[in-house]
N, CA, C and O atoms as a GROMACS GRO file, in nm:
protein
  596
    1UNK      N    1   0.084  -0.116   0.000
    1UNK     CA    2   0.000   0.000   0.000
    1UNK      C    3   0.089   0.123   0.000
    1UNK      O    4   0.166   0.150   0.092
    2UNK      N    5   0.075   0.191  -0.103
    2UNK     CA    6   0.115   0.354  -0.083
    2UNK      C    7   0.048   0.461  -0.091
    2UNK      O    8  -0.051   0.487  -0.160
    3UNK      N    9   0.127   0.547   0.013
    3UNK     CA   10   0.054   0.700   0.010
    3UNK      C   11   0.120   0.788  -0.058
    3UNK      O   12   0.242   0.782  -0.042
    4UNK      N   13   0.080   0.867  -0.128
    4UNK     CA   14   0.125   0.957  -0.196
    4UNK      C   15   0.121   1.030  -0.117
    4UNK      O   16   0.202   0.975  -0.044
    5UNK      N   17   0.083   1.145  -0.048
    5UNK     CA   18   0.109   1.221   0.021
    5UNK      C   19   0.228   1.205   0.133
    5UNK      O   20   0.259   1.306   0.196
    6UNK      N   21   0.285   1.102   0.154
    6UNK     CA   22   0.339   1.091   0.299
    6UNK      C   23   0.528   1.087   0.220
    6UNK      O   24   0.562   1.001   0.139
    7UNK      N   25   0.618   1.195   0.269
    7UNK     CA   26   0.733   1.202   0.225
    7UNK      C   27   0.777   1.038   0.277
    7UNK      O   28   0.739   0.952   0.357
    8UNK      N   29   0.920   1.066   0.137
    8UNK     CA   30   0.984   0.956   0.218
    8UNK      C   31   1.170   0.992   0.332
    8UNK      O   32   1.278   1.042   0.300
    9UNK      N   33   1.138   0.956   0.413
    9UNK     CA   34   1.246   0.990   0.535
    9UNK      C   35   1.373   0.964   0.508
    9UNK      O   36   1.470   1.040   0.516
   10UNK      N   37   1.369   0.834   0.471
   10UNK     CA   38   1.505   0.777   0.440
   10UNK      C   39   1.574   0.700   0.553
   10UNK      O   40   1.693   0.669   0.545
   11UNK      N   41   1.491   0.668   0.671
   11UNK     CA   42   1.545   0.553   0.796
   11UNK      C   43   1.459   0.431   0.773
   11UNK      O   44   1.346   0.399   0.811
   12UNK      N   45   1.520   0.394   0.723
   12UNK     CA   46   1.442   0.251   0.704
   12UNK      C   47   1.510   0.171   0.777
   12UNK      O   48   1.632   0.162   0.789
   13UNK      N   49   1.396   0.090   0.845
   13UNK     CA   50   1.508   0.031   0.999
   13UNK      C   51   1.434  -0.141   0.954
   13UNK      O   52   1.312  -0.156   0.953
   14UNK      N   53   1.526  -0.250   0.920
   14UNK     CA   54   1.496  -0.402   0.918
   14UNK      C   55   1.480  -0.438   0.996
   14UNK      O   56   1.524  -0.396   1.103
   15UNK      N   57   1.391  -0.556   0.974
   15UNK     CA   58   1.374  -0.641   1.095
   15UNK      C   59   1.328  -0.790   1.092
   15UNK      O   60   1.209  -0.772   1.064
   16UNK      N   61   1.340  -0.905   1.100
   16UNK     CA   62   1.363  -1.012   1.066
   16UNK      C   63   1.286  -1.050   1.206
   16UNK      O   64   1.349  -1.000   1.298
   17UNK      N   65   1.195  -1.106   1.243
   17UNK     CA   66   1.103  -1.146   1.373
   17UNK      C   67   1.089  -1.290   1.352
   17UNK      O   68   1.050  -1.326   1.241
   18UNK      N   69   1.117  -1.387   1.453
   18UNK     CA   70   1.033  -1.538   1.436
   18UNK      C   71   0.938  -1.569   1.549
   18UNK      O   72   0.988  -1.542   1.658
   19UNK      N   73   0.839  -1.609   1.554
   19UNK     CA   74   0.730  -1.621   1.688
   19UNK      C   75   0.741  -1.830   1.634
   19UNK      O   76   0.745  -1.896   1.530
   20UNK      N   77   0.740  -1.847   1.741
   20UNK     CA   78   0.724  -1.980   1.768
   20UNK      C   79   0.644  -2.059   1.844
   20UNK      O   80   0.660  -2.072   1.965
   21UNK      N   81   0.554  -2.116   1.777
   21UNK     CA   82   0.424  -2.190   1.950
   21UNK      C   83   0.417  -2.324   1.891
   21UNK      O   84   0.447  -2.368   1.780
   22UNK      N   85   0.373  -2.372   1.989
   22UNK     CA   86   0.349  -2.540   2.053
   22UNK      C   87   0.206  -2.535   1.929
   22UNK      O   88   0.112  -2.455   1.932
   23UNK      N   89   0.225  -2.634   1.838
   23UNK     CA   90   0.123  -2.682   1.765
   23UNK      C   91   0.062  -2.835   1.802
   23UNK      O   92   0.154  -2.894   1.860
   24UNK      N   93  -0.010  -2.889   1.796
   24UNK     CA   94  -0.019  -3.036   1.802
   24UNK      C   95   0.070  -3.115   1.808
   24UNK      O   96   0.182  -3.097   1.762
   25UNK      N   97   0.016  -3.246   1.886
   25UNK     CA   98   0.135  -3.310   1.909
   25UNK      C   99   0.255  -3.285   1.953
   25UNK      O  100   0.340  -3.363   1.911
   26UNK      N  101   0.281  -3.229   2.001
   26UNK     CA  102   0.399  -3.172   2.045
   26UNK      C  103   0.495  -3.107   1.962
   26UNK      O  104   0.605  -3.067   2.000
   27UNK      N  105   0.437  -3.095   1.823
   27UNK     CA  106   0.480  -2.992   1.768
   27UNK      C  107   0.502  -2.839   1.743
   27UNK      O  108   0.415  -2.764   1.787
   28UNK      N  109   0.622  -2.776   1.670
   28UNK     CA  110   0.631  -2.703   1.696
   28UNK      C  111   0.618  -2.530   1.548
   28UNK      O  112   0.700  -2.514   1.458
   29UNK      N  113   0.536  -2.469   1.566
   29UNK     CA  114   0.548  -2.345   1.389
   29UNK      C  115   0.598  -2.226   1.432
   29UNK      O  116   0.550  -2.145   1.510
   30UNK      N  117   0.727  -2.227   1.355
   30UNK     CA  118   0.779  -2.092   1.347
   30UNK      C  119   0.712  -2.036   1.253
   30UNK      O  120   0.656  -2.108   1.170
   31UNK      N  121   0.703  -1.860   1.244
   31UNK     CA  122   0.665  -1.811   1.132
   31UNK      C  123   0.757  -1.696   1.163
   31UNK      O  124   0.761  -1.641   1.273
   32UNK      N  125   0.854  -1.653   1.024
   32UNK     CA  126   0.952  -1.558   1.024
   32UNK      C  127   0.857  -1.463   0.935
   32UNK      O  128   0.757  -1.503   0.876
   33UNK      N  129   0.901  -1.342   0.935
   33UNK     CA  130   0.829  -1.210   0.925
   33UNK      C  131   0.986  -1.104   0.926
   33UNK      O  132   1.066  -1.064   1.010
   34UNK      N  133   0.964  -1.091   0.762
   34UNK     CA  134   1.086  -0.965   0.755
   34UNK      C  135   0.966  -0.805   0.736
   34UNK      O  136   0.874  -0.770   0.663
   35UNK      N  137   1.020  -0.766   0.817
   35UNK     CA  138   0.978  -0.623   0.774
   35UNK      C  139   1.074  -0.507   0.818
   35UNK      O  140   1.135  -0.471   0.919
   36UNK      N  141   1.045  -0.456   0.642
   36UNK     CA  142   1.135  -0.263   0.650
   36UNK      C  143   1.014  -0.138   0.642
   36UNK      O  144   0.920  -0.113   0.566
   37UNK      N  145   1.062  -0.086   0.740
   37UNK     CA  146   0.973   0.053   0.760
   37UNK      C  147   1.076   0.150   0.799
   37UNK      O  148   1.186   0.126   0.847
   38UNK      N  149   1.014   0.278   0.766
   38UNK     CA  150   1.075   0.432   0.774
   38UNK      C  151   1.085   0.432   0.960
   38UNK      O  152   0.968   0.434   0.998
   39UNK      N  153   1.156   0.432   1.052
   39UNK     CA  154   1.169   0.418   1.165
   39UNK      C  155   1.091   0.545   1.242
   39UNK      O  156   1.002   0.533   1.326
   40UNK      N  157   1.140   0.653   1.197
   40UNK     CA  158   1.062   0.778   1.221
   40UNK      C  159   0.936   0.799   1.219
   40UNK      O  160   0.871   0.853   1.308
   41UNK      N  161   0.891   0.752   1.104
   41UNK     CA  162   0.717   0.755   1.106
   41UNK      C  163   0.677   0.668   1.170
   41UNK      O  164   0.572   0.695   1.230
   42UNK      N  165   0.714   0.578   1.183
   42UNK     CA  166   0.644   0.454   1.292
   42UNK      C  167   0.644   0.490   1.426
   42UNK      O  168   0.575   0.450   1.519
   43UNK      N  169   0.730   0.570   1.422
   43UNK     CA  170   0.681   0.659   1.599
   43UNK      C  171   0.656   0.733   1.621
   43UNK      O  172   0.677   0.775   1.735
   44UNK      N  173   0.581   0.822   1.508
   44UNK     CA  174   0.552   0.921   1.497
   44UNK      C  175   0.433   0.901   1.588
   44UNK      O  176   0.460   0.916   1.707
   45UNK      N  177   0.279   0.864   1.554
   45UNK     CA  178   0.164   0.845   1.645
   45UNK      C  179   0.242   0.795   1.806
   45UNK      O  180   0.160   0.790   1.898
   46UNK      N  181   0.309   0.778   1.823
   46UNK     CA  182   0.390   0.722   1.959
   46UNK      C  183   0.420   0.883   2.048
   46UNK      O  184   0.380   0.910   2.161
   47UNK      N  185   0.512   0.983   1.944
   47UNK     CA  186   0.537   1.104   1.982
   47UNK      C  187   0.439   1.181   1.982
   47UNK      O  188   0.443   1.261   2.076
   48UNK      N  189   0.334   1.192   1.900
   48UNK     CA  190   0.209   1.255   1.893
   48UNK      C  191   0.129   1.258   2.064
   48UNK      O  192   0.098   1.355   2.133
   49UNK      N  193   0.113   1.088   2.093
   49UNK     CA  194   0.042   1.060   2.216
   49UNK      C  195   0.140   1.120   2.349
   49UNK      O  196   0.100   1.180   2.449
   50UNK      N  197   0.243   1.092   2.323
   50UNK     CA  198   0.345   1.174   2.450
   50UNK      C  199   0.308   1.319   2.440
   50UNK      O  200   0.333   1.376   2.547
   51UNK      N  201   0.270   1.378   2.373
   51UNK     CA  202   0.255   1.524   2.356
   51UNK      C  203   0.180   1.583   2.415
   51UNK      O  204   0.208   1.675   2.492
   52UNK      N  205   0.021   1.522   2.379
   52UNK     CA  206  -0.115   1.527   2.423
   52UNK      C  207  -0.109   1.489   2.585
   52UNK      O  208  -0.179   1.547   2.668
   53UNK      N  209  -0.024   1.393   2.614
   53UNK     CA  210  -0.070   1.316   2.786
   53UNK      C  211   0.048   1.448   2.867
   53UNK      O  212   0.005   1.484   2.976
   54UNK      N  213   0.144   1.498   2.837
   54UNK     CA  214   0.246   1.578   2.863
   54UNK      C  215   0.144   1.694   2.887
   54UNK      O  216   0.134   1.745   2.999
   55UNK      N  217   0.055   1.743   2.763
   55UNK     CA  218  -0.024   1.873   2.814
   55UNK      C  219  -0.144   1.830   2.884
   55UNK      O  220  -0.178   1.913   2.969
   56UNK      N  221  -0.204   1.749   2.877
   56UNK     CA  222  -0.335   1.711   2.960
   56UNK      C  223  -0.302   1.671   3.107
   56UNK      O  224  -0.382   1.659   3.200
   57UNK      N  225  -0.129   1.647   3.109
   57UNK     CA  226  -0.116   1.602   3.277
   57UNK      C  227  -0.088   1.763   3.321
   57UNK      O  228  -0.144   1.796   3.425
   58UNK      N  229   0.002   1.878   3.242
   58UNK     CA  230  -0.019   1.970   3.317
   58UNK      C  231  -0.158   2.062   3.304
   58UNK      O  232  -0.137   2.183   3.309
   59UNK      N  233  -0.269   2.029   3.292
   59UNK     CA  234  -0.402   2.077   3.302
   59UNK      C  235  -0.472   2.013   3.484
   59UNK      O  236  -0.565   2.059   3.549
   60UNK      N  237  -0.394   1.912   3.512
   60UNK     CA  238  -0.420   1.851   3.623
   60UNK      C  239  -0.393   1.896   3.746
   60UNK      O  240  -0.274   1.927   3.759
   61UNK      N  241  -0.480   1.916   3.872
   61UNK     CA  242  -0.427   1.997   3.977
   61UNK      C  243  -0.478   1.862   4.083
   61UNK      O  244  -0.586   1.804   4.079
   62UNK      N  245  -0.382   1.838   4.161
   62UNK     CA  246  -0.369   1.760   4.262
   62UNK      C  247  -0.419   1.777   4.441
   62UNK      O  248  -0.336   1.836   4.511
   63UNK      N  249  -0.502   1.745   4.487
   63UNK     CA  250  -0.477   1.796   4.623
   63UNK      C  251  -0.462   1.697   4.729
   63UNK      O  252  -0.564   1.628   4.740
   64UNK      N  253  -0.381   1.670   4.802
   64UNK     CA  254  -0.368   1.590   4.888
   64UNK      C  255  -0.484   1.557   5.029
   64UNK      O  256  -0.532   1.659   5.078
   65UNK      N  257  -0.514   1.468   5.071
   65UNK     CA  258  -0.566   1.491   5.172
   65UNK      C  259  -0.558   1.539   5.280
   65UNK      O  260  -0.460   1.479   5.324
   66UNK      N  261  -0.593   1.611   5.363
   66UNK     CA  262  -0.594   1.714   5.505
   66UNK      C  263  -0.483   1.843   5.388
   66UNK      O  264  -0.408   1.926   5.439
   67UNK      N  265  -0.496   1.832   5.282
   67UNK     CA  266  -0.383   1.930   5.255
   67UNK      C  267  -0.456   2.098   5.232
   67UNK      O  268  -0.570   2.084   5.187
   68UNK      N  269  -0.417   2.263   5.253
   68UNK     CA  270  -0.503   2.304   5.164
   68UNK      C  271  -0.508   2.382   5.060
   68UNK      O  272  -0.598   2.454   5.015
   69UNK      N  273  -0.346   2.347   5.008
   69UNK     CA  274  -0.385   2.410   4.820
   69UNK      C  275  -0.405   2.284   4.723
   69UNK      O  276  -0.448   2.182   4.777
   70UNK      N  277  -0.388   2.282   4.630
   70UNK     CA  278  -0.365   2.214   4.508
   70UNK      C  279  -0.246   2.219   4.474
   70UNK      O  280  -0.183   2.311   4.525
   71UNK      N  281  -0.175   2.136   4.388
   71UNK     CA  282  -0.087   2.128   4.331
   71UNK      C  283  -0.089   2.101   4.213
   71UNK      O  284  -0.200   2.062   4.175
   72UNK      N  285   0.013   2.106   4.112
   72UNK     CA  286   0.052   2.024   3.968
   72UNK      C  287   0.117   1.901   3.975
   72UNK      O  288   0.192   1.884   4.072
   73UNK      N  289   0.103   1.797   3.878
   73UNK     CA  290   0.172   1.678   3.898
   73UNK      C  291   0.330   1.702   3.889
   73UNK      O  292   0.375   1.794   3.821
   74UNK      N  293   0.402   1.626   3.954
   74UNK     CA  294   0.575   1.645   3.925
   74UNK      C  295   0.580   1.668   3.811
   74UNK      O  296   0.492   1.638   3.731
   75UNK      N  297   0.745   1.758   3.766
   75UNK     CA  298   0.749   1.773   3.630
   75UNK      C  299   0.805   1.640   3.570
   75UNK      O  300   0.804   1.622   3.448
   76UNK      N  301   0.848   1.556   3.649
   76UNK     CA  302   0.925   1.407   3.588
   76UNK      C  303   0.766   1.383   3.580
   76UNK      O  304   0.696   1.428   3.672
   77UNK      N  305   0.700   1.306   3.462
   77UNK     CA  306   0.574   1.232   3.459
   77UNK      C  307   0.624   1.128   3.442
   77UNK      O  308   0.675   1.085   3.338
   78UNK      N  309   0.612   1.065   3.565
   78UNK     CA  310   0.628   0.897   3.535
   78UNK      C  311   0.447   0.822   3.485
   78UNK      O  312   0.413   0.704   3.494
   79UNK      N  313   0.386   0.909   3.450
   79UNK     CA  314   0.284   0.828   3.418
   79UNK      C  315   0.296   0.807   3.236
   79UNK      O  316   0.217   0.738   3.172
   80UNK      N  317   0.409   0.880   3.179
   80UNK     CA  318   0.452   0.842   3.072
   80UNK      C  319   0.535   0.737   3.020
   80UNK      O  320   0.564   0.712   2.903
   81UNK      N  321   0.584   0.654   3.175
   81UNK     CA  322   0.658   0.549   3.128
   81UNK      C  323   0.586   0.429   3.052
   81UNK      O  324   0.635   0.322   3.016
   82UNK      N  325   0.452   0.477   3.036
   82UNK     CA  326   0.387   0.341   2.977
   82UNK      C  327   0.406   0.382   2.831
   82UNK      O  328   0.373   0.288   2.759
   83UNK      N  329   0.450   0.496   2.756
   83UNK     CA  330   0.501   0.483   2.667
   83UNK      C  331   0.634   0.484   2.632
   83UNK      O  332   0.663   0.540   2.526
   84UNK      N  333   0.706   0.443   2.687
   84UNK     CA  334   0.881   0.477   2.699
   84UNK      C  335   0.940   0.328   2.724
   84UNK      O  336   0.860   0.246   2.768
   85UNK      N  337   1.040   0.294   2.705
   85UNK     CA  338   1.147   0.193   2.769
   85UNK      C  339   1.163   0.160   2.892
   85UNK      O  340   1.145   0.070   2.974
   86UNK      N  341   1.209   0.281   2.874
   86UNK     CA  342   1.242   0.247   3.055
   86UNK      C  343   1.206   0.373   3.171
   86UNK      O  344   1.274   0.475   3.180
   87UNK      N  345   1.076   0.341   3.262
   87UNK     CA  346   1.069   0.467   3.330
   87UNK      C  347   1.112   0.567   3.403
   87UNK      O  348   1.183   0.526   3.495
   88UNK      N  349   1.100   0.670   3.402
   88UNK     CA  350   1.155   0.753   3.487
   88UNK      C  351   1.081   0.836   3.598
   88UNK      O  352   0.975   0.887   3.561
   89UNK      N  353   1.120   0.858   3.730
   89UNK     CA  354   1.030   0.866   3.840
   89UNK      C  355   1.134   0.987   3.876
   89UNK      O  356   1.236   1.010   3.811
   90UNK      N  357   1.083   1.075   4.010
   90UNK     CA  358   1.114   1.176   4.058
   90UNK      C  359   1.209   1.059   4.163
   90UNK      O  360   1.187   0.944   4.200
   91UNK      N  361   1.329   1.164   4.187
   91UNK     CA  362   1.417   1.107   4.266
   91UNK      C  363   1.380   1.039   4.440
   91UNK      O  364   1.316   1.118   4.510
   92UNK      N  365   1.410   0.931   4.494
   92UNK     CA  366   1.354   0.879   4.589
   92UNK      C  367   1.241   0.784   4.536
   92UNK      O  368   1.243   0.680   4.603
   93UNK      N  369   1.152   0.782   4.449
   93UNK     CA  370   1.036   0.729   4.402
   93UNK      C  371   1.096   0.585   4.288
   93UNK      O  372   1.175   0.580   4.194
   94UNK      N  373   0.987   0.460   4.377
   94UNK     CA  374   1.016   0.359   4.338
   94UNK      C  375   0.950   0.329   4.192
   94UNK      O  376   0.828   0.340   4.173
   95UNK      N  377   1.050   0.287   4.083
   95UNK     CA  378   0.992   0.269   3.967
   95UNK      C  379   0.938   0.147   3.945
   95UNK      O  380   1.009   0.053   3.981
   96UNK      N  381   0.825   0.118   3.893
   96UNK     CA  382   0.742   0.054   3.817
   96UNK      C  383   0.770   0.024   3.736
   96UNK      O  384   0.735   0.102   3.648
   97UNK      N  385   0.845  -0.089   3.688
   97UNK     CA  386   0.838  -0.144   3.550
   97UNK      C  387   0.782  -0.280   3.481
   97UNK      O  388   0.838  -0.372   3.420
   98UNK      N  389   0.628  -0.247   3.521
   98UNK     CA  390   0.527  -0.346   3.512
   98UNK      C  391   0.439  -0.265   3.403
   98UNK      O  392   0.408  -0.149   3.430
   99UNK      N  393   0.389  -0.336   3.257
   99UNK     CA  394   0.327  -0.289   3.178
   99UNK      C  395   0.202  -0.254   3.190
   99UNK      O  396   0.164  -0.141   3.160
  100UNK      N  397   0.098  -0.374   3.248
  100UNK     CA  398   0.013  -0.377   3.297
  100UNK      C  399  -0.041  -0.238   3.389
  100UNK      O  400  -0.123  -0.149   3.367
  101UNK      N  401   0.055  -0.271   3.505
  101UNK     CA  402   0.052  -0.166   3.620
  101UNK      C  403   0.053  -0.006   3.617
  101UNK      O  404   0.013   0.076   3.700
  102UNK      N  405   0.130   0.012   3.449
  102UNK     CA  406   0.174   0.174   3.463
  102UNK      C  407   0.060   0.209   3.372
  102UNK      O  408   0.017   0.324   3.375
  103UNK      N  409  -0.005   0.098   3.271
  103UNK     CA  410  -0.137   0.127   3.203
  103UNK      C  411  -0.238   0.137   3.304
  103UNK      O  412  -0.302   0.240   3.286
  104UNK      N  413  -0.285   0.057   3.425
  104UNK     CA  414  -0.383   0.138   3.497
  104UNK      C  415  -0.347   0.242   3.538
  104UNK      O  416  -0.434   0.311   3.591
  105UNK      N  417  -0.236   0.285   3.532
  105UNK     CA  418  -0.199   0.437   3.642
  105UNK      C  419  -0.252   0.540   3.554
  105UNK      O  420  -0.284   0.653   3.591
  106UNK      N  421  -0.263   0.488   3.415
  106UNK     CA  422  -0.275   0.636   3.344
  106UNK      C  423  -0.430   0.629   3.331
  106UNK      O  424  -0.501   0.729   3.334
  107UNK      N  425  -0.485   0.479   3.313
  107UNK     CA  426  -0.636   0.487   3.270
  107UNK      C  427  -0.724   0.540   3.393
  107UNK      O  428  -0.841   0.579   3.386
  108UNK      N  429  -0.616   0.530   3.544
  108UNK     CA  430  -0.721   0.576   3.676
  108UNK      C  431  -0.701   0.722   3.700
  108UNK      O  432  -0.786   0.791   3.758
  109UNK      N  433  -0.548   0.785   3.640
  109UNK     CA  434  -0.550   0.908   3.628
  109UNK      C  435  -0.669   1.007   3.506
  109UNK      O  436  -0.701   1.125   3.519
  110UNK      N  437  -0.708   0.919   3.405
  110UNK     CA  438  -0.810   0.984   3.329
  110UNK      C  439  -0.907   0.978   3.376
  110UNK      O  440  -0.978   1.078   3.369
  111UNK      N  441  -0.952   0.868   3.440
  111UNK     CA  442  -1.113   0.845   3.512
  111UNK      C  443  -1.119   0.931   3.620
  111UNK      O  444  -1.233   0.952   3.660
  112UNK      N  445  -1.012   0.996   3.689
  112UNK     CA  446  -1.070   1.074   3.763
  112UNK      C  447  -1.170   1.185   3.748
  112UNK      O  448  -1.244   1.224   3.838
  113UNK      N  449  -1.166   1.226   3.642
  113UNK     CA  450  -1.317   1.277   3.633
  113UNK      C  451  -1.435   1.263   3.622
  113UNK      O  452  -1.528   1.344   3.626
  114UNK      N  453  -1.429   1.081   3.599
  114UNK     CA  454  -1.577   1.020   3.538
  114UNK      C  455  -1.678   0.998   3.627
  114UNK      O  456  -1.635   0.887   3.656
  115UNK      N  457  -1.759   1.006   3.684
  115UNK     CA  458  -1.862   0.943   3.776
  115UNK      C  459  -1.846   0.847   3.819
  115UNK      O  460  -1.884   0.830   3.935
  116UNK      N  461  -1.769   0.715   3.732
  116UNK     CA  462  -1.731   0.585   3.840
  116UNK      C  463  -1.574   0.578   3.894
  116UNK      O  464  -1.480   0.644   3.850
  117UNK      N  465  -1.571   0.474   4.010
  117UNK     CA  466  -1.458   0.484   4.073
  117UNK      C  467  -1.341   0.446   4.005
  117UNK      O  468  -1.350   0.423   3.884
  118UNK      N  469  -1.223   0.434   4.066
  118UNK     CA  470  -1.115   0.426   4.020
  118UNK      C  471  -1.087   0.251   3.988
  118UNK      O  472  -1.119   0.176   4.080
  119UNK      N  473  -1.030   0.190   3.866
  119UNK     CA  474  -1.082   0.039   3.915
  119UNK      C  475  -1.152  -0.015   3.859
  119UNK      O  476  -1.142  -0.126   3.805
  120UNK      N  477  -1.262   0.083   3.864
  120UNK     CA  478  -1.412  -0.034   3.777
  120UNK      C  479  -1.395  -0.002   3.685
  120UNK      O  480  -1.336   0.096   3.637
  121UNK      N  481  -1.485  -0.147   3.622
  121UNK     CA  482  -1.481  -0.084   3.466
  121UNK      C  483  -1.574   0.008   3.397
  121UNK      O  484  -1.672   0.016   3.472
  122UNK      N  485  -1.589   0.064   3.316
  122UNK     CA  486  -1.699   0.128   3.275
  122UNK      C  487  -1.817   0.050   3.188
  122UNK      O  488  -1.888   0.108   3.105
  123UNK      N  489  -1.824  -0.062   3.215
  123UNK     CA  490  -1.950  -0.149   3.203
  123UNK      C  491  -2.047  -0.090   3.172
  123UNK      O  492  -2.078  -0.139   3.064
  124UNK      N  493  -2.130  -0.001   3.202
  124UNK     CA  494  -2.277   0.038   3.217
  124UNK      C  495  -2.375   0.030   3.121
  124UNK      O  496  -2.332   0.076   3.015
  125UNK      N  497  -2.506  -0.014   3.113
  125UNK     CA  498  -2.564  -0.017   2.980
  125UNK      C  499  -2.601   0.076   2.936
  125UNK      O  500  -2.663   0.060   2.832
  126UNK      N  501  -2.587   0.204   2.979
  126UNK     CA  502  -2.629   0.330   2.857
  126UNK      C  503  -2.518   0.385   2.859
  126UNK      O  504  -2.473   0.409   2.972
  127UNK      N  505  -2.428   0.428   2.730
  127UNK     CA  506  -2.278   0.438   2.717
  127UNK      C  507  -2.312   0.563   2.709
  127UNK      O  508  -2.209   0.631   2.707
  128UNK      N  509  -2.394   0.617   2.704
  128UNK     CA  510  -2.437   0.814   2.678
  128UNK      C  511  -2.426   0.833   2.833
  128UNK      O  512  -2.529   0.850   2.899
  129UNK      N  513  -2.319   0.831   2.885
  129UNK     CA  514  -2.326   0.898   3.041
  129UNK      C  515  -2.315   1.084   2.987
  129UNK      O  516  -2.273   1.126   2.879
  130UNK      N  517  -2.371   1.165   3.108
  130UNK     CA  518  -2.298   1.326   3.119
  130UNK      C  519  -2.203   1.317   3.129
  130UNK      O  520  -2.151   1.211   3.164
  131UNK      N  521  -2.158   1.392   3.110
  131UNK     CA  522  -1.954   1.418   3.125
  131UNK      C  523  -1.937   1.556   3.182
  131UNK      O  524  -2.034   1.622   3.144
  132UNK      N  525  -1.865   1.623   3.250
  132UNK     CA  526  -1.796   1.763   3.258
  132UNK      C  527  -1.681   1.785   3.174
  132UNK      O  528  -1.567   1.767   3.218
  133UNK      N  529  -1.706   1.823   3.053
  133UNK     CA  530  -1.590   1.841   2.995
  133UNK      C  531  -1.511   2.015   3.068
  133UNK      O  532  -1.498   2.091   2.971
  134UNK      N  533  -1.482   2.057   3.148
  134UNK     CA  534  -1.417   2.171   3.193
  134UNK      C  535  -1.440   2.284   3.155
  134UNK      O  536  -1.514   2.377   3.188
  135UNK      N  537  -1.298   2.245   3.013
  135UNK     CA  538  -1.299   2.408   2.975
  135UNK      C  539  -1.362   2.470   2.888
  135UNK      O  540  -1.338   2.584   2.848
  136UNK      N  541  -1.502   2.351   2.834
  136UNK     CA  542  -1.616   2.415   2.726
  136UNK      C  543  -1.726   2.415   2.816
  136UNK      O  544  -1.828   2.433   2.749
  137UNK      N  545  -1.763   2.400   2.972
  137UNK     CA  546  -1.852   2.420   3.028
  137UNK      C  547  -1.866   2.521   2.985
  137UNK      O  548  -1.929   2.518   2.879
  138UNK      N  549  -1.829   2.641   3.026
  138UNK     CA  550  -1.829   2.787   2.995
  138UNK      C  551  -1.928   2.826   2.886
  138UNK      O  552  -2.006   2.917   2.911
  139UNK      N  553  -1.931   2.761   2.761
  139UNK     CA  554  -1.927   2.753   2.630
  139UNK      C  555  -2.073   2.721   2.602
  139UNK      O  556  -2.131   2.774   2.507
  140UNK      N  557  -2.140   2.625   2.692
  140UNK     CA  558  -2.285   2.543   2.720
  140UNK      C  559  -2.384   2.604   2.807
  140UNK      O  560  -2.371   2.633   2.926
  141UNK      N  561  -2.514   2.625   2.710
  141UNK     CA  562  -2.590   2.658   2.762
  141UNK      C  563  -2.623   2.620   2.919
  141UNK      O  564  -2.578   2.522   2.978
  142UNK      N  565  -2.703   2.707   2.966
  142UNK     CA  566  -2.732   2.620   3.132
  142UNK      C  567  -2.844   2.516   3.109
  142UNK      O  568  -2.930   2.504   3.021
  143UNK      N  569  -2.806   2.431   3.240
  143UNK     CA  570  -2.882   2.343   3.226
  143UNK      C  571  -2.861   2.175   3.086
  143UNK      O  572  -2.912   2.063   3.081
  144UNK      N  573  -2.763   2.247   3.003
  144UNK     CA  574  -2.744   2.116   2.927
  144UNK      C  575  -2.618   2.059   2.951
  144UNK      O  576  -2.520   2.121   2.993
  145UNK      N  577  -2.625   1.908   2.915
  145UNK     CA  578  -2.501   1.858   2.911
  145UNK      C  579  -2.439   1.766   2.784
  145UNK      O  580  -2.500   1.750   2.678
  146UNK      N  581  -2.343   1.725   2.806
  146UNK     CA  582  -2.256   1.679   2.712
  146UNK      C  583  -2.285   1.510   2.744
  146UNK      O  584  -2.314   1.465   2.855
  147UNK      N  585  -2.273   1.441   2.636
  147UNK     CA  586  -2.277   1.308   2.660
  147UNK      C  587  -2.113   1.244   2.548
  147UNK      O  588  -2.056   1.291   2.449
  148UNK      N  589  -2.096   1.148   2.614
  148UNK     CA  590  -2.032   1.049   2.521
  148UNK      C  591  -2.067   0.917   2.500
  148UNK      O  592  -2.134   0.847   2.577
  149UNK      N  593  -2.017   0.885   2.388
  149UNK     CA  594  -2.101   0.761   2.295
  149UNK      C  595  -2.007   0.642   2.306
  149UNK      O  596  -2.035   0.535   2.252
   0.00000   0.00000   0.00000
């Protein structure tokens, strides 16, 4: 498949992959898989999403309990290590390098705004919940709200 629109970079990075599983009988299927791609564009949507979670974490104000201002999250975001190698945490702070683990951190840091708790899933049978979207309240008539689908 080609796009015409999309330059070409010139990093084309190889890669030669074999996955191997237990077939019947105790047999065994490799399947090798060469693939060349432009290295840059393939992480491009990767750098895109670091961008967006980088400005949406500093939109975030924190308050501790018995505390009484707010705060901003650290400027180290370790809640970005779920897209990175290897994470990075504010000094003293134990790193996480569980995939699983640093993906709920970010999906319970978004739900904090949602009506359900931190944890659950969003199950519910009418997927049109209200939402507070923030900074277009302003923007909305009174009395109406926003739904998502």
């Amino acid at each position: 498949m080609s796009w015409p629109w999309s330059l070409v970079v010139g990093d084309n990075k190889r890669a030669l992959d074999e996955y191997t599983s237990k077939i019947f009988m105790n047999g065994h299927n490799t399947i090798s898989m060469h693939n060349t791609c432009e290295d840059s564009l393939l992480a491009s949507p990767l750098i895109l999403d670091l961008v967006l979670v980088c400005e949406l974490s500093e939109r975030i104000t924190l308050k501790k309990e018995g505390a009484k201002d707010v705060e901003h999250m650290h400027s180290v975001l370790s809640v970005l290590s779920y897209m990175l190698k290897a994470p990075l945490v504010p000094r003293g702070t134990p790193a996480v390098n569980a995939l699983f683990a640093q993906r709920e951190c970010v999906i319970n840091i978004f739900r904090a705004r949602e009506p359900h708790a931190a944890g659950e899933q969003a199950g519910r049978r009418d997927r049109r919940a209200p939402v507070n979207l923030g900074w277009l309240d302003s923007n909305r008539p009174a009395g109406s709200t926003a739904t998502c689908i």
